[in-house]
C-alpha positions in Angstrom: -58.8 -81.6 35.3 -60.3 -78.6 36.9 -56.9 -77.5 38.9 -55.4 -77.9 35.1 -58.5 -75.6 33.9 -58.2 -73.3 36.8 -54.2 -72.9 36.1 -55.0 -72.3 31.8 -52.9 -75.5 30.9 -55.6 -78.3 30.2 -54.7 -78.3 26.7 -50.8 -78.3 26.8 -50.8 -81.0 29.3 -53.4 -82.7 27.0 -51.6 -82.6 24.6 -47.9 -83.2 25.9 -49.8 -86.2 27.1 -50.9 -87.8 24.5 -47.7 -87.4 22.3 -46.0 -89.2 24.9 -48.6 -92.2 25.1 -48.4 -92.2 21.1 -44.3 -92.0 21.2 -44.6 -95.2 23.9 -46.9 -96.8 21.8 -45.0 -97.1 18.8 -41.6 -97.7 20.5 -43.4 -100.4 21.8 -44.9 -101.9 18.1 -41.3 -101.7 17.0 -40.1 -103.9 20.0 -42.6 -106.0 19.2 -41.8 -106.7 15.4 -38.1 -106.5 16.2 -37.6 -103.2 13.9 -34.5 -101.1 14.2 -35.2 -97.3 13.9 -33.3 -97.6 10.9 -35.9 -100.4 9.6 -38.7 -98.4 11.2 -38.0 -95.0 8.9 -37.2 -97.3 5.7 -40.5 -98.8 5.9 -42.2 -95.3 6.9 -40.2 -93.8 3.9 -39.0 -91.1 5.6 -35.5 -90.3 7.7 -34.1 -91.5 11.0 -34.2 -87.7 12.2 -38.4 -87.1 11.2 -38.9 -91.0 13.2 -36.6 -89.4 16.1 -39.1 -86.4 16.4 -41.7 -89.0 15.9 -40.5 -90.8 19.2 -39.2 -88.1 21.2 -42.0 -87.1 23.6 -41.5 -83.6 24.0 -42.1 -83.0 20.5 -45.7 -82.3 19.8 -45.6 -81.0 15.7 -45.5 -84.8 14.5 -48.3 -84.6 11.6 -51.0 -86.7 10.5 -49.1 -88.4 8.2 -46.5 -89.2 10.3 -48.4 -91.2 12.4 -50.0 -93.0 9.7 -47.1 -94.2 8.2 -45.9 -95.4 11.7 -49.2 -96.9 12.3 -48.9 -98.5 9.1 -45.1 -99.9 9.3 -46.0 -101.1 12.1 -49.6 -103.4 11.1 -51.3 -101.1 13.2 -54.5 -98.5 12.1 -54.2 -94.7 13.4 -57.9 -93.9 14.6 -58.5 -89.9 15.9 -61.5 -88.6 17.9 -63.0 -85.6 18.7 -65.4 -85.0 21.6 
């Protein structure tokens, strides 16, 4: 954490970080139920291409509600922190 500090990208590795762990997470959900991306997006009521950004880890502008309606689709509850 410090050499991240040190180098000014703490918070983009943060949160390149965390996207990813959220992206595996719900890939991982939708294993679990047995959902196709095209089941996944029908129950998020959205489109293929917004669950695709959803699930692609290098994309980091996913919103709120976004990952409620995964969380959701999926039986799951979105919780968020700060500290």
């Amino acid at each position: 954490d410090s050499w991240l500090s040190e180098e000014g990208i703490r918070r983009e590795v943060s949160a390149t970080a965390i996207k990813r762990v959220l992206a595996r997470e719900v890939e991982a959900a939708m294993r679990e139920k047995k959902f196709s991306k095209a089941e996944m997006a029908r129950r998020m009521h959205t489109s293929r291409a917004a669950l695709d950004r959803l699930l692609d880890p290098e994309y980091e502008a996913v919103t709120l509600s976004t990952l409620r309606k995964a969380a959701t689709a999926v039986g799951r509850e979105l919780r968020l922190e700060l500290r």
